[in-house]
C-alpha positions in Angstrom: 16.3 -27.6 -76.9 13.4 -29.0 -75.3 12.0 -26.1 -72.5 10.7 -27.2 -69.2 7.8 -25.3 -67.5 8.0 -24.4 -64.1 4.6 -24.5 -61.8 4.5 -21.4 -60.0 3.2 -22.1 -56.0 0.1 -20.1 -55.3 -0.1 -18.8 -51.7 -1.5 -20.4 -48.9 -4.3 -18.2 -48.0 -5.5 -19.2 -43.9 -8.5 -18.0 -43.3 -9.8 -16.6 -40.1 -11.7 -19.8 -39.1 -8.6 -21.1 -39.9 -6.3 -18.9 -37.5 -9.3 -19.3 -34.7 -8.5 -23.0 -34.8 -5.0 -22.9 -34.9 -5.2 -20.7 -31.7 -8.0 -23.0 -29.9 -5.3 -26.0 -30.5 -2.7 -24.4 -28.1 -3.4 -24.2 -24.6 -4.3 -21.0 -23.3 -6.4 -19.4 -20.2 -8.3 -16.4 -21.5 -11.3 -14.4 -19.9 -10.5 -14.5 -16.3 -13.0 -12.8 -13.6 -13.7 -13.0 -10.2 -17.1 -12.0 -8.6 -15.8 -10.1 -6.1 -12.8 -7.8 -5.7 -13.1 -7.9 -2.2 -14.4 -10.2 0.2 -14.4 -11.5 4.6 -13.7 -15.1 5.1 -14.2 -14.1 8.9 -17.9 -13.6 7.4 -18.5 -17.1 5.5 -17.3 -15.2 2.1 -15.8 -16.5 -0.7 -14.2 -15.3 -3.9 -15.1 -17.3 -7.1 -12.2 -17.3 -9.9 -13.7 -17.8 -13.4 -11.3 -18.7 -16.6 -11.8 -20.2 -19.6 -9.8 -23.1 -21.1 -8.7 -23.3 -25.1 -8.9 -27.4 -24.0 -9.1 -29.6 -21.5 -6.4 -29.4 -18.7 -5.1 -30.0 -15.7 -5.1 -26.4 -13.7 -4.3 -25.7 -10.1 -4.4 -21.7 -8.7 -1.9 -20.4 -6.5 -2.5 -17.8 -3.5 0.1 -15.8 -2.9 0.7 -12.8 0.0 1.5 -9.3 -1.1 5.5 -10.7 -0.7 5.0 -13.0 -3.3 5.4 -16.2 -0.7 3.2 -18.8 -1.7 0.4 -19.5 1.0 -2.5 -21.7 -0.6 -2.6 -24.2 -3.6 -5.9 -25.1 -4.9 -5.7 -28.2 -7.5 -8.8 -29.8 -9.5 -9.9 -33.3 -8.2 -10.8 -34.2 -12.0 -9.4 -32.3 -15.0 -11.2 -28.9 -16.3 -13.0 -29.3 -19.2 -12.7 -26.8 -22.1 -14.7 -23.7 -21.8 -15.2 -21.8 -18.6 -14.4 -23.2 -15.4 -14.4 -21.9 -11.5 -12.2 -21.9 -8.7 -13.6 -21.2 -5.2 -10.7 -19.5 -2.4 -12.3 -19.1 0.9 -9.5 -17.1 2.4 -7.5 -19.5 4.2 -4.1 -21.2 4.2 -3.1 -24.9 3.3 -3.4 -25.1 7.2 -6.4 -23.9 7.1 -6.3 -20.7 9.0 -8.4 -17.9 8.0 -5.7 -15.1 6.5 -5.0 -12.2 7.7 -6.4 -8.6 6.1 -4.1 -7.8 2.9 -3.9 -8.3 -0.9 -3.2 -11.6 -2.2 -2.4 -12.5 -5.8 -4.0 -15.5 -7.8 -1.9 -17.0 -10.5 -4.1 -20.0 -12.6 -1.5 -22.8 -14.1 -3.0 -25.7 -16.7 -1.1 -28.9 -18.1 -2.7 -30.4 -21.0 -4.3 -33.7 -20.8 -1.1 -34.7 -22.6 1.3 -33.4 -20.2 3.1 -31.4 -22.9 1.7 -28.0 -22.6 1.8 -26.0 -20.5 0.3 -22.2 -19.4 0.4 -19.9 -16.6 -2.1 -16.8 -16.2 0.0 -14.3 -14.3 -0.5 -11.0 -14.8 0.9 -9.3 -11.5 4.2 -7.5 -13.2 2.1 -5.8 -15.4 -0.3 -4.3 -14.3 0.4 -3.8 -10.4 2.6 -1.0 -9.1 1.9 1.8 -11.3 1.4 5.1 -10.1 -2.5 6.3 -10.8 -3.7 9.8 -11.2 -7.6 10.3 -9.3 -10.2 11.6 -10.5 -13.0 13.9 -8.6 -10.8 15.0 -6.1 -12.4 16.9 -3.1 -11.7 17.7 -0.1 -13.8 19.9 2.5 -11.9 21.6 5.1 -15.0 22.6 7.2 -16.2 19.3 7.3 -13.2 16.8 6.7 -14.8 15.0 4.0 -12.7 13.9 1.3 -14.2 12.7 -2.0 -11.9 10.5 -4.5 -12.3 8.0 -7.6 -10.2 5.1 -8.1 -9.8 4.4 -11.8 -8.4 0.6 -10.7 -8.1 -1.1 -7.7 -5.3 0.4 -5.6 -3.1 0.7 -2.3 -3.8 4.4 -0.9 -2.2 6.8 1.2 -3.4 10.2 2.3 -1.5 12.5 4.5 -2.8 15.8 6.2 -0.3 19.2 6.2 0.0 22.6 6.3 0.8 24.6 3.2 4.0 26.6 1.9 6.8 24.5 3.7 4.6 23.5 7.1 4.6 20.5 8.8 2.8 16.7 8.3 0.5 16.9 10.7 -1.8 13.6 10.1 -1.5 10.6 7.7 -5.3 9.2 7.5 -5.0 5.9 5.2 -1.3 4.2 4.9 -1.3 2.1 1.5 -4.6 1.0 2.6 -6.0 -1.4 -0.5 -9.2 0.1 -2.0 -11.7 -1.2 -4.8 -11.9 0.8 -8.1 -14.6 3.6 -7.8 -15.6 6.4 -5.6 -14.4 6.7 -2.3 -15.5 8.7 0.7 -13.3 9.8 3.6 -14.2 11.9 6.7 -10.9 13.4 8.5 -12.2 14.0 12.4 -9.7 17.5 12.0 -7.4 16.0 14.6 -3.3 15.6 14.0 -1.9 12.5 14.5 -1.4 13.4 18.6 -4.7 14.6 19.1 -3.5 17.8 20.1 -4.6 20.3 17.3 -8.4 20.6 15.9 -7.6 21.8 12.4 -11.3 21.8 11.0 -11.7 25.0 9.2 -8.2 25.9 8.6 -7.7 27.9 5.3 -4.0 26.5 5.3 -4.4 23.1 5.1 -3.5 20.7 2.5 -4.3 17.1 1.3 -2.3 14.7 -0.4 -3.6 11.8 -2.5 -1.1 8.6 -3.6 -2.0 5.5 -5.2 -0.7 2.5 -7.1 -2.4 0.0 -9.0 -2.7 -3.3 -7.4 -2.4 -6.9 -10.1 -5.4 -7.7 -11.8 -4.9 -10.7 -10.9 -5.9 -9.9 -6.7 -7.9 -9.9 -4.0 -8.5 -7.9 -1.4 -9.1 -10.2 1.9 -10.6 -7.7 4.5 -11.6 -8.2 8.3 -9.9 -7.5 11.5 -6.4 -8.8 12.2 -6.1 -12.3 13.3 -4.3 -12.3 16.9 -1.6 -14.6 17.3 -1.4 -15.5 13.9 2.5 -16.5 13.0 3.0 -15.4 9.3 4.9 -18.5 8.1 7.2 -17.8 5.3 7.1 -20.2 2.4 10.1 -21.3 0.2 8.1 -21.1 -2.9 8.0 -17.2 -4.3 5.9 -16.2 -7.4 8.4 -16.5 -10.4 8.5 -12.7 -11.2 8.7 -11.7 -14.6 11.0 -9.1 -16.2 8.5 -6.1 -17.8 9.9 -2.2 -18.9 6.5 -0.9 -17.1 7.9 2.1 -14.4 7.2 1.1 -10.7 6.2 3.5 -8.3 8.3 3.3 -5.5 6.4 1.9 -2.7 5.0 -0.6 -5.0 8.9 -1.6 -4.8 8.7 -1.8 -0.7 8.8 -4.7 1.4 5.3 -4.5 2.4 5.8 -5.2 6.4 8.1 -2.0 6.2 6.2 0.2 4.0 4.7 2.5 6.5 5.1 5.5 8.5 7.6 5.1 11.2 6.6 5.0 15.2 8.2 7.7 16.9 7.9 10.1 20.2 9.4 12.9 21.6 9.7 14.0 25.1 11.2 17.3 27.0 13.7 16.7 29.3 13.9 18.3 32.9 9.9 19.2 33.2 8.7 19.8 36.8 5.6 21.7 36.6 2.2 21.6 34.5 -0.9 24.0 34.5 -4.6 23.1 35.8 -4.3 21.6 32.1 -1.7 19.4 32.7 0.3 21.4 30.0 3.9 21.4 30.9 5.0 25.0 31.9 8.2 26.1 30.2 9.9 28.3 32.7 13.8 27.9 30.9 15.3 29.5 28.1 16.5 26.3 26.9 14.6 23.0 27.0 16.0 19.5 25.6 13.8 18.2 23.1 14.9 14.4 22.8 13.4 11.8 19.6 13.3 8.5 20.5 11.9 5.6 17.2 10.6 2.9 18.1 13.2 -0.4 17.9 11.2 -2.4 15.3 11.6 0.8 12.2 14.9 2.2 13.7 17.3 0.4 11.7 15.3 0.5 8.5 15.5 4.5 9.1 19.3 4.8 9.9 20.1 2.2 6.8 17.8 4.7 4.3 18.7 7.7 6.4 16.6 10.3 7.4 15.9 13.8 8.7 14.5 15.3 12.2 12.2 18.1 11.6 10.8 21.0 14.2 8.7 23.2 14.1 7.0 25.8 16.7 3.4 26.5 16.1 3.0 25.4 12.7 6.5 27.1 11.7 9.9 25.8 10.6 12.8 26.0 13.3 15.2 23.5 13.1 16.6 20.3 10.9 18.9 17.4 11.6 19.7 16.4 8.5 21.6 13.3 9.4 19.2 11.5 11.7 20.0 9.5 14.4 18.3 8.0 17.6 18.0 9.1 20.4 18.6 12.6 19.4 18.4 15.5 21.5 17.6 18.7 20.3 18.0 21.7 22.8 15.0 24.4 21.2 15.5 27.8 22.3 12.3 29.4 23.5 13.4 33.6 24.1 11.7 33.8 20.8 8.0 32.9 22.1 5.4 35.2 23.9 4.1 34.2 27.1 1.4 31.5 26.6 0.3 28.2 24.8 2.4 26.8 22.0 2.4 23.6 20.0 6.1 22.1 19.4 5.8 19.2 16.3 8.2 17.1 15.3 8.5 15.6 11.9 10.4 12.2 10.9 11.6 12.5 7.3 12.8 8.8 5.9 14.6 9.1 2.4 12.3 5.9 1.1 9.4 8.5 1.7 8.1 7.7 4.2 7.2 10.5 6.8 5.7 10.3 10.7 4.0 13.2 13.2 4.1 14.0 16.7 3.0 17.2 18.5 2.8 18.5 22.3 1.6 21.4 23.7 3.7 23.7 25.8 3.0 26.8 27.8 5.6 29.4 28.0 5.8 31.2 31.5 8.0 34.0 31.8 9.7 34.9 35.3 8.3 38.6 36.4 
């Protein structure tokens, strides 16, 4: 029997120059920066976009709004060599209207020379929308300051209250996009009607919420432009499907992610003090809510709650809101003299609005 030997196949062994060419011979974007988190076109700023490139592409960046319509293309005039390269955004539109104040998302795409590769730096559904815990919280209720740090970039919102079940009696920043790092805040003390100065008072509260904006954004800042007509593109950002947990107003349309505009008037008044305080002379006096047009059917489609309070203190709750409503307080309770009637709009999306008057209570002799 003639026996046959059989070569055994060592292992290919790739070494780790090896695996850093294998990677450099796909097309990738890595290292992306910008100079700037936050910058004014009105101003003459720009923001500069810095990327690298495994090899030589064609790349073009897309602006989009914080609703993911598409409002800017920039595209190279010659194609970007391999290494680092820059885009320059100067805050405008493909019409070439300065934009207004908001967050806008950058997304970077390159086709190889070849036309056969292709790779998109998007990193928005990652990393934006997650709920962030601050650090060096502070707040001074003498003075109004409020102290903060931003681990990331973020949208804010702080609202004013009163402790142990009171009402909201202020909301100072609403999802207002901030930079990463310390932030300083000084409350004047006033509610959101100017009718209370609550400097000083043991009972109030603050409360601090943020999500992360995309690493991929910028924060465009400077005043609103008047007259500007939002146009609404037909190209969206292609989302992408992650497991990361979204806080919920990172979910919200942003045009509608806000507290609700809302007043309240008492029916029947006839006479006012030297102060111009109406004087409450009737047991019973119609309170009626009115919302404004452009956030009424956004409330009634989420629902929400009426609140009421007298001074600070719970009295009453509609629990199925609607508007107008008319809610008819009875005052016997309440000594002669000044008293502050607030009324709190509750919407189930979490979104909350204020509005107090002043009353003076004159009892018949």
């Amino acid at each position: 029997m003639m026996l046959t030997s059989c070569a055994v196949k060592k292992p290919i062994i790739i070494t780790e120059e090896a695996e850093l060419e294998l990677a450099a011979a796909k097309l990738t974007i890595s290292n992306v920066s910008v100079d700037k988190k936050t910058f004014n076109p009105s101003q003459g700023e720009v923001v500069k976009i810095r990327y690298k490139l495994s090899k030589q592409a064609n790349v073009s960046m897309k602006i989009y709004d914080s609703d993911d319509n598409l409002v800017r293309v920039i595209k190279s005039v010659e194609i970007d060599k391999q290494g680092y390269n820059e885009k320059i955004w100067d805050g405008k539109d493909d019409a070439g209207n300065i934009l207004p104040r908001e967050v806008y998302i950058y997304t970077i795409e390159a086709i190889s020379a070849s036309g056969d590769e292709t790779y998109i730096y998007d990193m928005a559904d990652e990393t934006g929308g997650i709920e962030l815990t601050l650090r060096g919280l502070n707040f001074d209720n003498k003075t109004g300051q409020i102290d903060y740090v931003l681990p990331k970039a973020a949208r804010v919102r702080i609202r004013i209250g009163i402790k142990d079940g009171g009402p909201l009696l202020q909301t100072l920043l609403d999802w207002q996009p901030q930079q990463a790092g310390k932030h300083t805040i000084t409350w004047d003390g006033m509610d959101s009607s100017g009718v209370m100065d609550l400097l000083g008072n043991p009972n109030i509260f603050v409360n601090i919420a943020s999500f992360s904006l995309p690493e991929n954004s910028v924060i465009l800042e400077g005043g609103e432009r008047v007259g500007y007509e939002k146009k609404i593109s037909t190209a969206k950002r292609p989302a992408k499907s992650v497991t990361t947990k979204k806080y919920i107003h990172a979910l919200h349309k942003r045009a509608k992610c806000h507290e609700p505009n809302f007043d309240f008037e008492i029916l029947g008044l006839k006479e006012y003090n030297e102060k111009g305080i109406p004087l409450i002379t009737q047991d019973i006096i119609p309170i009626r809510i009115i919302i404004d047009q452009k956030d009424k059917i956004d409330l009634i489609n989420s629902r929400f709650e009426i609140i009421f309070f007298i001074d600070n203190v719970f009295i009453f709750e509609e629990e199925e809101g609607t508007s107008p409503f008319t809610y008819r307080f009875d005052t016997k309770g309440l000594s002669q003299g000044e008293h502050i009637i607030t009324v709190n709009i509750y919407g189930f999306n979490d979104h909350i609005a204020s509005r107090s008057k002043r009353i003076f209570i004159q009892r018949k002799r």
